[in-house]
C-alpha positions as CSV (number, residue, x, y, z in Angstrom):
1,X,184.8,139.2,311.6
2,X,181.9,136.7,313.3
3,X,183.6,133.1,313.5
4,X,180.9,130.6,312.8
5,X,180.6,126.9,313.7
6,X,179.6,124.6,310.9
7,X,177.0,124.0,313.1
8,X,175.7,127.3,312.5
9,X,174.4,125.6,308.9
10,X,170.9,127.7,309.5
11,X,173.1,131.4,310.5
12,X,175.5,130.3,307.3
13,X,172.4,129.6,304.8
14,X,170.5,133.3,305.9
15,X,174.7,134.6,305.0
16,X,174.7,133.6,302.2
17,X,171.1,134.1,300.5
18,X,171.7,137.8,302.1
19,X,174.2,138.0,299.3
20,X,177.0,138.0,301.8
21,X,180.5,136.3,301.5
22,X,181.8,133.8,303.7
23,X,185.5,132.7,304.5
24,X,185.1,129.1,304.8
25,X,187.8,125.5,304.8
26,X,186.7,123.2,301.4
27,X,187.3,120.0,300.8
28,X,190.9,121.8,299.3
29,X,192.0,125.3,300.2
30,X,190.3,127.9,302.6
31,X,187.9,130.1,300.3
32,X,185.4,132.1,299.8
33,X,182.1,131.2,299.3
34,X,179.0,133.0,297.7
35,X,176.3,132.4,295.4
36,X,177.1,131.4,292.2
37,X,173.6,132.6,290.5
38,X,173.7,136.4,291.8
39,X,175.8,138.3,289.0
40,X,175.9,141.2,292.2
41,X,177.4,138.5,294.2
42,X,180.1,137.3,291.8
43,X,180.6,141.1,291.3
44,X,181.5,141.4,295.0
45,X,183.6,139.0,294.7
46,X,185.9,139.9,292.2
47,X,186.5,143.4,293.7
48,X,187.4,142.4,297.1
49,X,189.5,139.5,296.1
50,X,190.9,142.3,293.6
51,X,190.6,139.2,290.9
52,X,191.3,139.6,287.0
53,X,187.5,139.3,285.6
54,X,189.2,137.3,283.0
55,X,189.4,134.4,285.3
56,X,186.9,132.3,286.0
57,X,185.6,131.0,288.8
58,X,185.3,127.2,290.1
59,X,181.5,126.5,291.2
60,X,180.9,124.1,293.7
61,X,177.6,121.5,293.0
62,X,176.2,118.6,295.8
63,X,175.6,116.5,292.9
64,X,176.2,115.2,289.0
65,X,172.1,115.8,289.4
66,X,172.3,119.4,290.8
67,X,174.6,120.3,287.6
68,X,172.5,118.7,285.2
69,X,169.4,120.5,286.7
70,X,171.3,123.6,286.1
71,X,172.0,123.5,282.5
72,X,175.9,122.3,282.6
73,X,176.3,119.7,279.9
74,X,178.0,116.4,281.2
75,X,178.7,114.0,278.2
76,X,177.7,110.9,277.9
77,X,181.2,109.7,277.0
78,X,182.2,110.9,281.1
79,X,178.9,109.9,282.7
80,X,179.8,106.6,284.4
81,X,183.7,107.9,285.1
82,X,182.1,111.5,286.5
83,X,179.8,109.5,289.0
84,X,182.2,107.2,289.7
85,X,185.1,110.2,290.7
86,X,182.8,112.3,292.5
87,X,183.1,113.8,295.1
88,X,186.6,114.3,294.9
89,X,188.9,117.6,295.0
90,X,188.9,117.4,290.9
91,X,187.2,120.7,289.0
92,X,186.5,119.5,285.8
93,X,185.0,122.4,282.8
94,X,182.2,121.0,281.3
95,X,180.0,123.3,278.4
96,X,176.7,125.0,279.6
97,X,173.5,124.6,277.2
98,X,172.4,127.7,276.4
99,X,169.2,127.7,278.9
100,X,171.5,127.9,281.9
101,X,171.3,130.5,283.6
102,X,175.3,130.7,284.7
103,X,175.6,131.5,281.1
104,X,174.2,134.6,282.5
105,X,176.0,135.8,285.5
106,X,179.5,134.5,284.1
107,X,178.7,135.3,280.2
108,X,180.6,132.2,279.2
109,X,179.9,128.8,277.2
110,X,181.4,126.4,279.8
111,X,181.9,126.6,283.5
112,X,184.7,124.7,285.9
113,X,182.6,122.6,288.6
114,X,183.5,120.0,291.2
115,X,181.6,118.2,294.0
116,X,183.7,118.4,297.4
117,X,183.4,115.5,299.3
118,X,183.2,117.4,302.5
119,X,179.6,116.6,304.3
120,X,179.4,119.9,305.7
121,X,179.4,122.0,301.9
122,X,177.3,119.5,300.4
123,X,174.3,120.0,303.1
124,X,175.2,124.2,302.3
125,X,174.7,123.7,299.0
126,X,171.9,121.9,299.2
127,X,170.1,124.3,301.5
128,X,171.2,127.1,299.5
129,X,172.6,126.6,295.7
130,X,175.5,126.3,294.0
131,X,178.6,128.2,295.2
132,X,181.3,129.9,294.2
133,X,185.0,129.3,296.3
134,X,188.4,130.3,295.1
135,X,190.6,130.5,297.3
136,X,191.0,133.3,300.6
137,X,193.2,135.8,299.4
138,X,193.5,138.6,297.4
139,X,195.2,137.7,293.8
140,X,198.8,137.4,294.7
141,X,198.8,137.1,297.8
142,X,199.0,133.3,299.5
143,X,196.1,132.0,300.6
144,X,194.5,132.2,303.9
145,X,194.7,128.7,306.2
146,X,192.5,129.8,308.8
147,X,189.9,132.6,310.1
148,X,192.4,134.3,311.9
149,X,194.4,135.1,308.1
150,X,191.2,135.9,306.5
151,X,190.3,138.3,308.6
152,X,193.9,140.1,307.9
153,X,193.3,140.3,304.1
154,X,189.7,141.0,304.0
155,X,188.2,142.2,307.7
156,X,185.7,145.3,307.2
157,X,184.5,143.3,303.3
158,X,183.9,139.5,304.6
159,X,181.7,139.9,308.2
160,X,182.0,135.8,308.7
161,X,184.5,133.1,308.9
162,X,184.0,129.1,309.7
163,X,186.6,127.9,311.3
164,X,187.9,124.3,310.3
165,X,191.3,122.3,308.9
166,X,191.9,122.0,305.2
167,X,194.0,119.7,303.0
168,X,196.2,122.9,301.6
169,X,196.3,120.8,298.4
170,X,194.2,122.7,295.5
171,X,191.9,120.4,293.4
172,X,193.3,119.4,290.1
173,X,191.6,121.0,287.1
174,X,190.4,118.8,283.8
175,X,189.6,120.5,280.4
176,X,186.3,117.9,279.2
177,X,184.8,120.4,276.5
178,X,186.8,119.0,273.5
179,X,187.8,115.4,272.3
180,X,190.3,114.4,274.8
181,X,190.6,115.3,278.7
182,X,193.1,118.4,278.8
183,X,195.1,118.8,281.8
184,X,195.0,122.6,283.3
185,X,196.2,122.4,286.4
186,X,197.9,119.2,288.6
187,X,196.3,119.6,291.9
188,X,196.0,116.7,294.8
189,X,194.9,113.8,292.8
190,X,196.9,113.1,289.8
191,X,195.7,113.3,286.3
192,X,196.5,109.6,285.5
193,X,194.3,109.0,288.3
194,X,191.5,111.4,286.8
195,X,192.1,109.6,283.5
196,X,191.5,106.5,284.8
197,X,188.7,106.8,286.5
198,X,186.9,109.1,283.5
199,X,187.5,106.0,281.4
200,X,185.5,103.3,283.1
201,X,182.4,102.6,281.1
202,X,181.0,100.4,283.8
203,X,178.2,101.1,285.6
């Protein structure tokens, strides 16, 4: 397994519009990233993280504009409170209208999405697209914390690794397709927290 330097943004990019994986620290847990537009992609994915197909995936965005551009409803309701959050280690499952095209590759109505506030992904994403990054390790297994683990679980299927620290904190997860924000999953920023901040109407 190639460890890269996030320096090696260009190298990285070519990766991943190659349709490669990458092993790679987020603003939360070490992950994997790959393209979240390439059904083949998200394919690979599930098979070498041996991953129940029934569970999505979190897609990361560089911006509340990126997510608009590609079809994922935000509503008006969250607008202000979304912009104001982000970026933050919060996924929050927002629907898809029914042009997007990650209705598509994930044949689903909504999608869970966040915008890390590490520099590094959001120049990636930029330069590339949006990307997929649950965590390093094979279902059951704990996640990987560095290169060194990642290439245990998945050397000989993942060919590169960036190297760099994470939190070890997973994002908290926030239901917005009904009426009220539904809690999924308590992760590093509290949900009264979340609340809060989704309820500011100021601009």
């Amino acid at each position: 397994m190639q460890v890269l330097s996030k320096k090696d943004i260009e190298k990285i990019s070519q990766v991943l519009r190659a349709g490669e994986l990458i092993c790679s620290p987020t603003d939360t847990l070490f992950g994997i990233l790959g393209n979240a537009l390439d059904k083949e992609v998200v394919k690979k994915l599930y098979s070498v993280k041996k991953r129940d197909v029934n569970k999505p995936l979190i897609v990361l965005f560089s911006s509340i504009e990126q997510l608009v551009n590609f079809g994922v409803l935000v509503p008006l309701k969250y607008l202000n409170g979304l912009k104001k959050l982000y970026p933050a280690p919060v996924t929050v499952i927002l629907p898809l209208s029914k042009e997007s095209p990650f209705r598509k590759v994930f044949q689903r109505d909504n999608l869970a999405v966040r915008i890390p506030k590490d520099v590094f992904l959001q120049k990636l994403i930029k330069k590339t697209f949006p990307l997929f990054a649950p965590s390093a390790n094979p279902q059951g297994e704990l996640p990987a914390k560095n290169c060194k683990e990642c290439k245990n679980y998945f050397d000989g299927v993942i060919n590169f690794c960036i190297e760099g620290e994470v939190s070890g904190a997973p994002s908290t997860i926030v239901d917005l397709t009904g009426e009220k924000p539904i809690l999924i999953r308590e992760g590093i920023v509290k949900f009264e927290k979340v609340l809060e901040v989704l309820s500011d109407k100021t601009t």
